[in-house]
Kinemage of the C-alpha trace (Angstrom):
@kinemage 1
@onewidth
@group {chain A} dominant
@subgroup {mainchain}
@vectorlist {calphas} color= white
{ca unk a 1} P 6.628 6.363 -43.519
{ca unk a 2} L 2.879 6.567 -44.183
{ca unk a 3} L 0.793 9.191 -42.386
{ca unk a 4} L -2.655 9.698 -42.736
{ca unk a 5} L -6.024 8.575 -41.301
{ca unk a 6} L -7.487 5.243 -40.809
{ca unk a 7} L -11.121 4.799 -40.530
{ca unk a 8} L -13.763 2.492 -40.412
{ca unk a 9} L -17.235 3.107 -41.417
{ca unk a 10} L -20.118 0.711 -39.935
{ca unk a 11} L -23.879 0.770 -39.660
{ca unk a 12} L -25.102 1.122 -36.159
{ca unk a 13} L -27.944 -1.571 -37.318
{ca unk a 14} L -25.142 -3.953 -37.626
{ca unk a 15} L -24.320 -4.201 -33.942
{ca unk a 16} L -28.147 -4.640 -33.103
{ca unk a 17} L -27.789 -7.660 -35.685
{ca unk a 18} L -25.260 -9.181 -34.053
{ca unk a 19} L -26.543 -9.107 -30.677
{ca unk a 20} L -29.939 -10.319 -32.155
{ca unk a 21} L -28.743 -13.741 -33.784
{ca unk a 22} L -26.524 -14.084 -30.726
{ca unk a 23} L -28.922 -13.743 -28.012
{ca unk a 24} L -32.416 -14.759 -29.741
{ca unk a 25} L -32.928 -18.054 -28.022
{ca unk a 26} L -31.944 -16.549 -24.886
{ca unk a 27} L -33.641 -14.474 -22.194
{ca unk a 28} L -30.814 -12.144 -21.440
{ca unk a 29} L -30.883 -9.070 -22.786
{ca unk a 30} L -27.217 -6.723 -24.016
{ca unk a 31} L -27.614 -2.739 -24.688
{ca unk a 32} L -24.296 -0.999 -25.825
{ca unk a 33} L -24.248 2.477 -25.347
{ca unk a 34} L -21.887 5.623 -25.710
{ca unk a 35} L -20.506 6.202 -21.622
{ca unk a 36} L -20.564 9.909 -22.320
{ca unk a 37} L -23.870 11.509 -21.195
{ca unk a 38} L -26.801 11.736 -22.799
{ca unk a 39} L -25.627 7.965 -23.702
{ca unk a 40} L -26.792 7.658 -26.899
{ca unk a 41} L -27.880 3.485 -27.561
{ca unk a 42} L -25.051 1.598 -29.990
{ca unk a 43} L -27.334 -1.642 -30.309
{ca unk a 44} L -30.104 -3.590 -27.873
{ca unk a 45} L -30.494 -7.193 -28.299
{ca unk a 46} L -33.846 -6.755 -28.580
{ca unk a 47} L -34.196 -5.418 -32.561
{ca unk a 48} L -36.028 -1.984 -30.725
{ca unk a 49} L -35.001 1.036 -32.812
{ca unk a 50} L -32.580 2.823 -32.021
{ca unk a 51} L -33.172 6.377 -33.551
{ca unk a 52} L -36.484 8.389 -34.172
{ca unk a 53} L -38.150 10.998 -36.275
{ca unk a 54} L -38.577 14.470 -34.639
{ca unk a 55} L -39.042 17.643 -36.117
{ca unk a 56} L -36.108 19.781 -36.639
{ca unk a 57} L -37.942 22.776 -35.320
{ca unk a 58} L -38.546 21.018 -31.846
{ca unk a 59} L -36.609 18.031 -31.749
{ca unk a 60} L -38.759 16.876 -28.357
{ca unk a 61} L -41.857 16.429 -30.688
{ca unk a 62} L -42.309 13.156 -32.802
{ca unk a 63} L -42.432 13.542 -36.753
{ca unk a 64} L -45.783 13.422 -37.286
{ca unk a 65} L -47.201 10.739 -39.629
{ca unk a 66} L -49.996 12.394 -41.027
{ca unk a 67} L -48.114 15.184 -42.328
{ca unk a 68} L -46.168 14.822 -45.667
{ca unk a 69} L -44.752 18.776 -45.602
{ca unk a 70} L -43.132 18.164 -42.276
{ca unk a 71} L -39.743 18.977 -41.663
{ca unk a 72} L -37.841 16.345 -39.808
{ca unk a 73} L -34.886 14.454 -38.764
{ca unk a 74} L -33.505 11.208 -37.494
{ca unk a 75} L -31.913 11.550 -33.906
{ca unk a 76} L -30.688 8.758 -32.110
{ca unk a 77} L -31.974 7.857 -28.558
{ca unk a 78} L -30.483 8.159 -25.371
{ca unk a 79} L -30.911 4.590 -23.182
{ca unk a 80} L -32.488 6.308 -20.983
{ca unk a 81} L -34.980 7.504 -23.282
{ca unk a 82} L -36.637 3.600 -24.135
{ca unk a 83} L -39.812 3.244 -22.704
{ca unk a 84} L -42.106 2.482 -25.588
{ca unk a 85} L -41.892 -2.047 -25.617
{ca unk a 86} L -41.757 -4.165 -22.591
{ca unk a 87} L -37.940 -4.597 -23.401
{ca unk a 88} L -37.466 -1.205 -23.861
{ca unk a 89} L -39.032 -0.304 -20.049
{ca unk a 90} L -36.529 -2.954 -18.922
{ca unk a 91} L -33.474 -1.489 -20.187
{ca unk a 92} L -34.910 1.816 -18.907
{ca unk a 93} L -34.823 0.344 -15.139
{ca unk a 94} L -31.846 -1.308 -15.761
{ca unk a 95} L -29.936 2.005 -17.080
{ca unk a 96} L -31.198 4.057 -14.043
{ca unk a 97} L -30.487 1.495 -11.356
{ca unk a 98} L -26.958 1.096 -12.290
{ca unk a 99} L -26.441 4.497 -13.006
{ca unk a 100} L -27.640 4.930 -9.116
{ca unk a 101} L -24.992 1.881 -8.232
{ca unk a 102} L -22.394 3.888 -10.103
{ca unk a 103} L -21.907 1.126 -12.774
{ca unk a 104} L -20.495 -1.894 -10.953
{ca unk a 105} L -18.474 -4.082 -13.060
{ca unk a 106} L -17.488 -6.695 -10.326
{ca unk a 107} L -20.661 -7.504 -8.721
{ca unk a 108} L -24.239 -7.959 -10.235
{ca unk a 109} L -27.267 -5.965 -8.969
{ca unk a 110} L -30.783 -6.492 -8.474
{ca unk a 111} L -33.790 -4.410 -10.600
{ca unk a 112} L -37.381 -4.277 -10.326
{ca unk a 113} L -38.463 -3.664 -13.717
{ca unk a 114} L -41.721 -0.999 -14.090
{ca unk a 115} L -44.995 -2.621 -13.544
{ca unk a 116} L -45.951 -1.213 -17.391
{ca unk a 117} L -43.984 -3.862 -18.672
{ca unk a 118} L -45.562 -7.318 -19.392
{ca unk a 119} L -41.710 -8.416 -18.738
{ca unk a 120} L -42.399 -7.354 -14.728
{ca unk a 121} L -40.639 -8.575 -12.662
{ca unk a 122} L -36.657 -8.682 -11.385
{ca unk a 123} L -33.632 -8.399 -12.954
{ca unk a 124} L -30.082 -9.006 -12.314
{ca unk a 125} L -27.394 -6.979 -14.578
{ca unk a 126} L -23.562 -6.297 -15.193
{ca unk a 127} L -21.856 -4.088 -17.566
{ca unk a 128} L -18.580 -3.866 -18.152
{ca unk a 129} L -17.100 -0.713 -19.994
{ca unk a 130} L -15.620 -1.628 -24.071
{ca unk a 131} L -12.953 1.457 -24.502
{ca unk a 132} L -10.561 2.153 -27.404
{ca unk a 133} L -8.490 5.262 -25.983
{ca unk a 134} L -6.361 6.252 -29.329
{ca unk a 135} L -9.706 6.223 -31.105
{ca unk a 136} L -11.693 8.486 -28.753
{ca unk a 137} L -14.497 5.201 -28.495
{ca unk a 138} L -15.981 4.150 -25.173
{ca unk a 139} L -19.044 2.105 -25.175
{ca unk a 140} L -20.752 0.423 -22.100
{ca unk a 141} L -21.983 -2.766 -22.019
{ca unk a 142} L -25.186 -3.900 -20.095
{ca unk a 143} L -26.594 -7.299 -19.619
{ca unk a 144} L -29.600 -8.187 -17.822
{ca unk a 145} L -30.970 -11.807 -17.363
{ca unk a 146} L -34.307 -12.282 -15.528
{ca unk a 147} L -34.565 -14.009 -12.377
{ca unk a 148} L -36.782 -15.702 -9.907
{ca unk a 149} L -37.642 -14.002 -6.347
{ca unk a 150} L -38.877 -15.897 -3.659
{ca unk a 151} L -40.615 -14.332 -0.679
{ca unk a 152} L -40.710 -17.252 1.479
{ca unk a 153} L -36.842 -18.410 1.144
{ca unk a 154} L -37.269 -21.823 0.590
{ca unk a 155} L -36.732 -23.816 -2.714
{ca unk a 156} L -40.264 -25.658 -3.932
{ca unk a 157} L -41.136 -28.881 -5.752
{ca unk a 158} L -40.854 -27.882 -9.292
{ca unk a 159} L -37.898 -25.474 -9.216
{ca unk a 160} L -34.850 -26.094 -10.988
{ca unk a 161} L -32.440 -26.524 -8.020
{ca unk a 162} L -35.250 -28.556 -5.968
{ca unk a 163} L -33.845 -32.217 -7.589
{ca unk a 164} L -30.396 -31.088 -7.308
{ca unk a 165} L -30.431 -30.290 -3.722
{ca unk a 166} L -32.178 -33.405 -2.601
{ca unk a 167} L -29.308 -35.759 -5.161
{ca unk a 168} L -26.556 -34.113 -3.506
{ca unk a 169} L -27.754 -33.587 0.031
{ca unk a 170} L -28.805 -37.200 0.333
{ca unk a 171} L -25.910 -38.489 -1.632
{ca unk a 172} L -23.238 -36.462 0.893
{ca unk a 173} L -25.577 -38.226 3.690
{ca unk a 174} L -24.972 -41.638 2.261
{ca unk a 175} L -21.608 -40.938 1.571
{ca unk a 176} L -20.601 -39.560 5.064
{ca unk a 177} L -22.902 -42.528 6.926
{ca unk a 178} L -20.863 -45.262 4.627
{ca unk a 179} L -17.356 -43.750 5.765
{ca unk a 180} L -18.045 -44.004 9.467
{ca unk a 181} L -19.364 -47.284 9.726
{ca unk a 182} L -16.436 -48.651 7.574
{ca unk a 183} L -14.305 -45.939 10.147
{ca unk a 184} L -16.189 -47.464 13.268
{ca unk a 185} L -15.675 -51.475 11.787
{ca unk a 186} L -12.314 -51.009 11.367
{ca unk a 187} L -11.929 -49.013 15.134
{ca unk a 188} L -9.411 -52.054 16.844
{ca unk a 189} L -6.968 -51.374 14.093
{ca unk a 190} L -3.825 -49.723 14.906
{ca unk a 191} L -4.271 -47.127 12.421
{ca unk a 192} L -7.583 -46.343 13.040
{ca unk a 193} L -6.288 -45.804 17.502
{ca unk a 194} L -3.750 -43.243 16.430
{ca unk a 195} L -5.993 -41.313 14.536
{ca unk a 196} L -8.480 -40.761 17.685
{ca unk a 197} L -11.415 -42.423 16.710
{ca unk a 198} L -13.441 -40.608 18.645
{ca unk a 199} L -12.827 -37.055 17.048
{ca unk a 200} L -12.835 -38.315 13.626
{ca unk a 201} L -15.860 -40.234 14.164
{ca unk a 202} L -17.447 -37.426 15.323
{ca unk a 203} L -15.991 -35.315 12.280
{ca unk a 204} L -17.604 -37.744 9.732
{ca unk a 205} L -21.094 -37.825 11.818
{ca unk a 206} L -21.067 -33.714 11.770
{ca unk a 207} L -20.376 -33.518 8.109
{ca unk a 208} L -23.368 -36.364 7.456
{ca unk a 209} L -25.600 -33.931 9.836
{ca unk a 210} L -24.417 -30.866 7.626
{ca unk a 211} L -25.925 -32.508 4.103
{ca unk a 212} L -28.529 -32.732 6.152
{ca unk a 213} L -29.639 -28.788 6.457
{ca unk a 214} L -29.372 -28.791 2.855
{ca unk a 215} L -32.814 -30.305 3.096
{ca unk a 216} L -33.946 -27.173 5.419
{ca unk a 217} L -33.916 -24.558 2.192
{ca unk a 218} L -36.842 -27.006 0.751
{ca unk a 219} L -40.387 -25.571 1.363
């Protein structure tokens, strides 16, 4: 039998590369982290670093640039920690909100990203947690994809569900409108008696008057 120790040895840069290619064209954004506190950042979709220069005598201070002598070191970042690009304030809204939500991983919630960020606005995110128990690994997934917040409650001209409310609302009207008068034509028929034409006429007319409202969430 073989005992020993199996290991793999990856670059952390990697996993921000994959996420990069695979989310580029997109506007959702995907930070893995460590689910162990202070939740040190895997990757971010976004290409943001991931690790920065302090000095080793007071790793809360930045390496400075302007000094060759200094003594430093490279320390990744807590997610909590990115605040320095737009992207990076969003993940930092996102990480506290959910951490406030107590991590939901079957419902999505809301987040109003810092008004710093040119990416203002509101957010809805998921994570789900990525665990490997034999190798002591348990990441946390985040994704946040921006959406659009009405005040008014009404869909406008110009939105993308504004066409496809009034195709199917008025094509469940037509629909429903067809049915009964080929229902109320055919209303001497035996079939038609038994199956009380006057309840399922009214069923069809009610279900022609419900595509209708659809037309009420327009503005």
């Amino acid at each position: 039998t073989f005992q020993g120790v199996l290991a793999v040895d990856y670059e952390l840069t990697a996993i921000s590369d994959f996420l990069i290619e695979a989310y580029e064209d997109t506007d959702t954004l995907v930070a893995i982290f460590e689910e162990a506190p202070p939740n040190f950042v895997v990757g971010l979709s976004t290409g943001s670093s991931i690790t920065r220069k302090v000095l080793e005598a007071d790793p809360t201070q930045p390496c400075p640039s302007n000094d060759p002598n200094a003594e430093c070191k490279v320390v990744r970042l807590p997610l909590a920690e990115l605040q320095e690009r737009d992207n990076d304030l969003v993940f930092h809204n996102v990480f506290l909100a959910s951490e406030e939500a107590g991590f939901p991983e079957d419902s999505f919630i809301c987040v109003k990203v810092d008004e710093r960020s040119q990416a203002d606005g509101y957010y809805s995110t998921i994570s789900i947690v990525y665990e490997q128990p034999n190798a002591n690994l348990k990441w946390r997934i985040v994704v946040a994809s921006p959406i659009e917040r009405n005040a008014a409650n009404v869909i406008v001209e110009g939105q993308a569900l504004f066409a496809s409310l009034c195709f199917i609302g008025g094509l469940g009207f037509v629909a429903c409108i067809t049915l009964f008068a080929m229902f109320y034509r055919r209303r001497t028929e035996r079939a038609v008696i038994y199956s009380d034409v006057r309840f399922t006429s009214t069923f069809i007319l009610g279900c022609a008057v419900l595509n209708l409202t659809t037309f009420t969430s327009l503005g």
